[in-house]
NUPA-200776 format. One record per atom (N, C-alpha, C): residue number from 1; y, z, x; residue in three letters. Coordinates in steps of 0.05 Angstrom, whole numbers. Example, Ala and Ser with C-alpha at 12.3 -4.5 7.8 and 13.67 -1.06 7.14 Angstrom:
REM residues 2
(1; (-114; 156; 264); "ALA")
(1; (-90; 156; 246); "ALA")
(1; (-66; 156; 264); "ALA")
(2; (-45; 142; 257); "SER")
(2; (-21; 143; 273); "SER")
(2; (1; 157; 258); "SER")
This chain:
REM residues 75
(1; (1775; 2111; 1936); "UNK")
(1; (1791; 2104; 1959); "UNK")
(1; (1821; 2104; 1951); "UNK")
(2; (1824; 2097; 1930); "UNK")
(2; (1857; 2092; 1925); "UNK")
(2; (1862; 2118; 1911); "UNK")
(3; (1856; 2146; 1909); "UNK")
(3; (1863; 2169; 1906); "UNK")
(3; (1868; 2183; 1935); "UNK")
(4; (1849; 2168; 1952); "UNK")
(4; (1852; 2176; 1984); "UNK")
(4; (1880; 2162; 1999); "UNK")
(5; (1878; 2149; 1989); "UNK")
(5; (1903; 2129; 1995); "UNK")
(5; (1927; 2145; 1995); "UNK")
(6; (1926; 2152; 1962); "UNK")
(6; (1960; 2171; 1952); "UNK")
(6; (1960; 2198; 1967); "UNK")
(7; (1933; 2211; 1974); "UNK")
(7; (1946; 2230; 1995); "UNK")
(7; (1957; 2217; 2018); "UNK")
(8; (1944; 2207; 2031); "UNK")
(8; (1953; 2194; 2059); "UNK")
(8; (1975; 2193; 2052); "UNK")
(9; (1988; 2173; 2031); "UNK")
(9; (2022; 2159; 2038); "UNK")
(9; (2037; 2188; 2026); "UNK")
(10; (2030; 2209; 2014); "UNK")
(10; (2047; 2225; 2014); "UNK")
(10; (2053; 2246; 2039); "UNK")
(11; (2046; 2244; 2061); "UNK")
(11; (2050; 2253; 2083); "UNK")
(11; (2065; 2243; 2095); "UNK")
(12; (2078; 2214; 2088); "UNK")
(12; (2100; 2194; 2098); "UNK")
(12; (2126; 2188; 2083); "UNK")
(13; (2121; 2185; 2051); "UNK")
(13; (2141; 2181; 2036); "UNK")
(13; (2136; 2191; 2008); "UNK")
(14; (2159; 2202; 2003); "UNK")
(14; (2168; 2213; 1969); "UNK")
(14; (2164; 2194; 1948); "UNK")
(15; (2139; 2202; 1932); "UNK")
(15; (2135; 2177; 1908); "UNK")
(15; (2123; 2196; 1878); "UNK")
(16; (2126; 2186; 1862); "UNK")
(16; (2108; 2202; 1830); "UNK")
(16; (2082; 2188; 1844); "UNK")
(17; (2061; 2195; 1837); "UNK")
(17; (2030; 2184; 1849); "UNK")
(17; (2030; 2172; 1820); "UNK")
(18; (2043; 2186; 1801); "UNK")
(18; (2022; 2177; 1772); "UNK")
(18; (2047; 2144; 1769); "UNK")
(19; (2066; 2138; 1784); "UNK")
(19; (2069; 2116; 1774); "UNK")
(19; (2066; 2089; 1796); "UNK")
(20; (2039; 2100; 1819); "UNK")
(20; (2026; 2077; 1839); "UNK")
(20; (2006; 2076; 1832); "UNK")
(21; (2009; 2034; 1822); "UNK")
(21; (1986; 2031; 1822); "UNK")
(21; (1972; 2005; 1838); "UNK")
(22; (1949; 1992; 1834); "UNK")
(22; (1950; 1973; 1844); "UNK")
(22; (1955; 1952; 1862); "UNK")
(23; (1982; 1944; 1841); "UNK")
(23; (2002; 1929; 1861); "UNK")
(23; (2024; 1936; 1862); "UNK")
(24; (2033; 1968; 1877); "UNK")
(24; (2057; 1977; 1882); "UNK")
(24; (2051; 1965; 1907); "UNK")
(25; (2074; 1963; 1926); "UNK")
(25; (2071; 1945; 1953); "UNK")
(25; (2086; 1975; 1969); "UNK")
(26; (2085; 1971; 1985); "UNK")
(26; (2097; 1996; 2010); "UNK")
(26; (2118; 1996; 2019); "UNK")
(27; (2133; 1973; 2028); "UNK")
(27; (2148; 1972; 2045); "UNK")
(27; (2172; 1972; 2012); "UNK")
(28; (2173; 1958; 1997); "UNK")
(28; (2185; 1945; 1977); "UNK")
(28; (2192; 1970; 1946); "UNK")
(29; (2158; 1979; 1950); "UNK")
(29; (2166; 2005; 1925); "UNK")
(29; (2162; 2025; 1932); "UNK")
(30; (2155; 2034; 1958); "UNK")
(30; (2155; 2057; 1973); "UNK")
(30; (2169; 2071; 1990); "UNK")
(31; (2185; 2046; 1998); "UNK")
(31; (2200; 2050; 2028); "UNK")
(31; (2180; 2058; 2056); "UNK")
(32; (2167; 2050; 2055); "UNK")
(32; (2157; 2046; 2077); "UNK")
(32; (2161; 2030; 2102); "UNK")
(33; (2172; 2042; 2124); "UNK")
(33; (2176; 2026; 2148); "UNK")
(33; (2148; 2016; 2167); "UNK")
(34; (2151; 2000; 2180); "UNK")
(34; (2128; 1990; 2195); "UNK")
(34; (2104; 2023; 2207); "UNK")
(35; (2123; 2035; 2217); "UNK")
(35; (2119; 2065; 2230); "UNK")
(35; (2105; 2071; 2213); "UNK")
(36; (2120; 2088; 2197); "UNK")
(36; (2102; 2097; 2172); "UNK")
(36; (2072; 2092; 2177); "UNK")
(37; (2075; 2064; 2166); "UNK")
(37; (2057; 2044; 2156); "UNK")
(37; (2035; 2056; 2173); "UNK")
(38; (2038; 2043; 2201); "UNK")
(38; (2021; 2045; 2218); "UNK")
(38; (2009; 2072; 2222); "UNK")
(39; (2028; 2094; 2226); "UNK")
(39; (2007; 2123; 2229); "UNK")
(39; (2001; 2131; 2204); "UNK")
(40; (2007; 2126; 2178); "UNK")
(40; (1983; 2124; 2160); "UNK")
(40; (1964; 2109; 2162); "UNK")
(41; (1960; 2094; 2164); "UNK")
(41; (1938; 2073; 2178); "UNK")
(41; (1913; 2085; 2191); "UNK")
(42; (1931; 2104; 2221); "UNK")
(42; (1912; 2117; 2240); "UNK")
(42; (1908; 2135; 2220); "UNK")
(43; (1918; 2162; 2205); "UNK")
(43; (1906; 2172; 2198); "UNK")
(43; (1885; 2174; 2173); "UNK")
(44; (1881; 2147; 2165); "UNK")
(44; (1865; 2136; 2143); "UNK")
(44; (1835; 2136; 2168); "UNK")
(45; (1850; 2123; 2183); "UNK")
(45; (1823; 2110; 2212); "UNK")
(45; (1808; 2142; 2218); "UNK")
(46; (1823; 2162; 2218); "UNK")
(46; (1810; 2180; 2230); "UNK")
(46; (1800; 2201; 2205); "UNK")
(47; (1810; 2200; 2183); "UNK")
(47; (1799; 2211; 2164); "UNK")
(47; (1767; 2199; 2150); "UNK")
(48; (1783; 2172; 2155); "UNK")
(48; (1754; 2167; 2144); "UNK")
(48; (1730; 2149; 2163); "UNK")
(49; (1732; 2159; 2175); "UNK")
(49; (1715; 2147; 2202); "UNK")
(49; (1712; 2122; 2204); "UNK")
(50; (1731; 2100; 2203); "UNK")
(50; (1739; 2070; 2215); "UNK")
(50; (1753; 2065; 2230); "UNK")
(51; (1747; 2034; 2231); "UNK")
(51; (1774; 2023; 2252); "UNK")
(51; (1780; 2009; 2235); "UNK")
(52; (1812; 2003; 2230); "UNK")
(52; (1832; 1981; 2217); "UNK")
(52; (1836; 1958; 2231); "UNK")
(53; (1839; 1934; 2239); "UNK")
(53; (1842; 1916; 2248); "UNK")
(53; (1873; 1914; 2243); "UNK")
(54; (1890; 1910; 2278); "UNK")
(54; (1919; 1916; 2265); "UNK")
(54; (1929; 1887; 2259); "UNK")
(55; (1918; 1863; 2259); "UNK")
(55; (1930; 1836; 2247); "UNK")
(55; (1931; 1845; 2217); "UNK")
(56; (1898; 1848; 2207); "UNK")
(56; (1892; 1854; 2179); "UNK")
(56; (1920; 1870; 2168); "UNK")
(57; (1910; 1897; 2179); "UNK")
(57; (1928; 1910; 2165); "UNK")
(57; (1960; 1903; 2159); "UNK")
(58; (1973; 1884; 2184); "UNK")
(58; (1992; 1870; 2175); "UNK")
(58; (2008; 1858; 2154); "UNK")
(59; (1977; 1848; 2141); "UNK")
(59; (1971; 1826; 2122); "UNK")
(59; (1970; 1841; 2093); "UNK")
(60; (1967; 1875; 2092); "UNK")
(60; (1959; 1877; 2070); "UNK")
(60; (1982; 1897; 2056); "UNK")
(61; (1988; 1886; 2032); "UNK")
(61; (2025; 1888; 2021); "UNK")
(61; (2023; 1907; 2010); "UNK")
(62; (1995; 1910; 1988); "UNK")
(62; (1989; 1939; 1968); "UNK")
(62; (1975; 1959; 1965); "UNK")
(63; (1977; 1974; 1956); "UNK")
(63; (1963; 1995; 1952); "UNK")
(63; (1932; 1979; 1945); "UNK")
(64; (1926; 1972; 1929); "UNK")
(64; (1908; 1955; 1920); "UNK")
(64; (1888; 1942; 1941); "UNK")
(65; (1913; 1928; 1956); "UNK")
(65; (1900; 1911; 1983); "UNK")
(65; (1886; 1918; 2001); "UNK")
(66; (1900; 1945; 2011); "UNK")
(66; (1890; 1966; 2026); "UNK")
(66; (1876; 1979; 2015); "UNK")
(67; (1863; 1992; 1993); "UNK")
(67; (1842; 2004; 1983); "UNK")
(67; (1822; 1984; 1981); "UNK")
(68; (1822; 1962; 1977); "UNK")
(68; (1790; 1947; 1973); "UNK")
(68; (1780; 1939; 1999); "UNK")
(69; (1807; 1933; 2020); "UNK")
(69; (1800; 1934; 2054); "UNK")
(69; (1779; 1955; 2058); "UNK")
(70; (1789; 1979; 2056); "UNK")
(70; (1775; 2001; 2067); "UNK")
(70; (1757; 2005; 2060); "UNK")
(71; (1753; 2003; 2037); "UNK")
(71; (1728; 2002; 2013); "UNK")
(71; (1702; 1976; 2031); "UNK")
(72; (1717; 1960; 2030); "UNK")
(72; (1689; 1937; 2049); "UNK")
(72; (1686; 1951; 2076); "UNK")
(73; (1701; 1961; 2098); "UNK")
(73; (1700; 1979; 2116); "UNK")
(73; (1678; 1999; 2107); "UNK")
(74; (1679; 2006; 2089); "UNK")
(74; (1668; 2034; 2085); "UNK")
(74; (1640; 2030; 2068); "UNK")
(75; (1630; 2005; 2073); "UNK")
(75; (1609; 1997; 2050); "UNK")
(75; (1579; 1998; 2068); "UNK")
């Protein structure tokens, strides 16, 4: 999931993949704006056949956070 991840956010923002990991955060080591955020989000939802919960996703700061989310989604 968190190799699925680094494609997604590179369709949004400019990053080395080989130096995200874990707990890189989005908004903070990515530049990620809420926008962003969010239609990566949908297109995580539609790639990988879920729904995000948009409080949750609110809530979730890292790379990390958001991969083990989707990961229980996807279990």
């Amino acid at each position: 999931m968190f190799e699925k991840l680094i494609e997604l956010m590179a369709n949004y923002v400019e990053f080395d993949a080989a130096e995200v990991t874990e707990n890189t955060r989005f908004a903070e080591d990515l530049g990620f704006n809420s926008y962003d955020y969010m239609c990566m989000l949908g297109d995580a939802e539609d790639e990988l056949e879920l729904e995000i919960e948009e409080e949750t996703a609110g809530r979730l700061k890292t790379v990390g956070e958001l991969a083990a989310y989707l990961e229980g989604l996807n279990a």
